[in-house]
C-alpha positions in Angstrom: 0.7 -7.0 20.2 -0.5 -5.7 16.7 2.7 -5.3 14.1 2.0 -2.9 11.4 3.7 -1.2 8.9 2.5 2.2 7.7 3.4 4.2 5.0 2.5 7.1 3.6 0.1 5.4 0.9 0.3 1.8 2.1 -0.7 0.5 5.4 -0.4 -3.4 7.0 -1.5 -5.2 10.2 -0.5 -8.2 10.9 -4.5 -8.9 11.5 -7.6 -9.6 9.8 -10.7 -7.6 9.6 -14.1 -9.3 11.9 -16.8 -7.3 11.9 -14.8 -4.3 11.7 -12.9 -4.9 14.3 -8.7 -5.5 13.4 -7.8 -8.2 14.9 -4.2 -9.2 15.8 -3.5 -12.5 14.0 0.0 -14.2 13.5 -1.2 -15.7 10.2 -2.9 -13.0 8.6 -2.4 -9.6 7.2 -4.6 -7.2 6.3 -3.8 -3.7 3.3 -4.7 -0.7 3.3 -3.7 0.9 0.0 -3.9 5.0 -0.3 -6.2 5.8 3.1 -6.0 9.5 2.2 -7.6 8.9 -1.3 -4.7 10.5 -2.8 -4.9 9.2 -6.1 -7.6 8.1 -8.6 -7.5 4.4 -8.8 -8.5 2.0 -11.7 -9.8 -1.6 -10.1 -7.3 -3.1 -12.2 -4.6 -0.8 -10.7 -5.6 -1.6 -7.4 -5.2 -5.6 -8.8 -1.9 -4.4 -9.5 -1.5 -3.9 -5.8 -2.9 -6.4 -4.6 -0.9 -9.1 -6.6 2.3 -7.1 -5.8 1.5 -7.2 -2.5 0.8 -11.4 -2.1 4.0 -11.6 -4.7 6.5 -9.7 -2.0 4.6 -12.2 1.0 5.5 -14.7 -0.8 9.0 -14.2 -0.9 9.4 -13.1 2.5 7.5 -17.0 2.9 9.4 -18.9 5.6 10.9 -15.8 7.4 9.6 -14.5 11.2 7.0 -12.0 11.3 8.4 -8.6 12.2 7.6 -5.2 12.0 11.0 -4.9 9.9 9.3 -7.8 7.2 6.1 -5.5 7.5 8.4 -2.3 6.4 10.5 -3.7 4.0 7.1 -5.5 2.3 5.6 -1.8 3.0 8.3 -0.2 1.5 8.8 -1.8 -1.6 5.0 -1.3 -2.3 5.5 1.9 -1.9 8.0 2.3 -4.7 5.6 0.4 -6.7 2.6 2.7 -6.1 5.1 5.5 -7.4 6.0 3.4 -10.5 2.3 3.2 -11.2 2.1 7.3 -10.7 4.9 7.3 -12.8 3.7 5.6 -15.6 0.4 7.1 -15.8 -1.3 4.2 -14.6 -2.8 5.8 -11.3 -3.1 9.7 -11.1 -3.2 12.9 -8.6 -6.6 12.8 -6.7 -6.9 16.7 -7.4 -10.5 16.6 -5.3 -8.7 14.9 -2.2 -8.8 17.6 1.1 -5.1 18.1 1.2 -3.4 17.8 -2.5 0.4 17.3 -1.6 2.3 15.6 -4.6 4.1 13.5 -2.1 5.4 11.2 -4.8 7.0 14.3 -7.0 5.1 16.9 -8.9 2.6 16.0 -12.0 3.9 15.7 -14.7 2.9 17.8 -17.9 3.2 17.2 -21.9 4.3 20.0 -24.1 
């Protein structure tokens, strides 16, 4: 059985990716970060992710895989991906087919 998490801007399988296939692995898991293409991403934001994400596997190290580890590790990246918005470092994908402002609305300097 394939665990996942999904959020609305982060998704994880407990799988790996083989020739674009996901396959369910009990060892591996794969991101997706932003599927919708919400926001306009810098590579090193997405680093940002990435390093966030292998940080909060790391200290979930040592306990069983379960779709409650996926959320909570889902979860918490979530929150991050808002700090980022928050602090400029990511912004509003204003081209994207559906603009929603699910993480609050822009904000706007005097």
């Amino acid at each position: 059985m394939l665990l996942k998490s999904t959020t609305r801007h982060i998704r994880i399988f407990a799988a790996e990716l083989v020739n674009d296939d996901i396959v369910p692995s009990e060892t591996k898991l794969t991101i997706d970060i932003d599927p919708d293409n919400e926001f306009l991403w810098s590579p090193e934001a997405l680093q940002q992710v990435y390093r966030k994400f292998e940080e909060l596997v790391a200290q979930s190290a040592g306990q069983d895989l379960t779709e409650y580890t996926l959320r909570r590790i889902g979860s918490d990246l979530e929150h991050f991906v808002r700090s980022l918005l928050q602090n400029g470092t990511i912004a509003y994908n204003l081209e994207t087919r559906a603009v929603n402002y699910s993480m609050g609305l822009p904000q706007v300097s005097p």
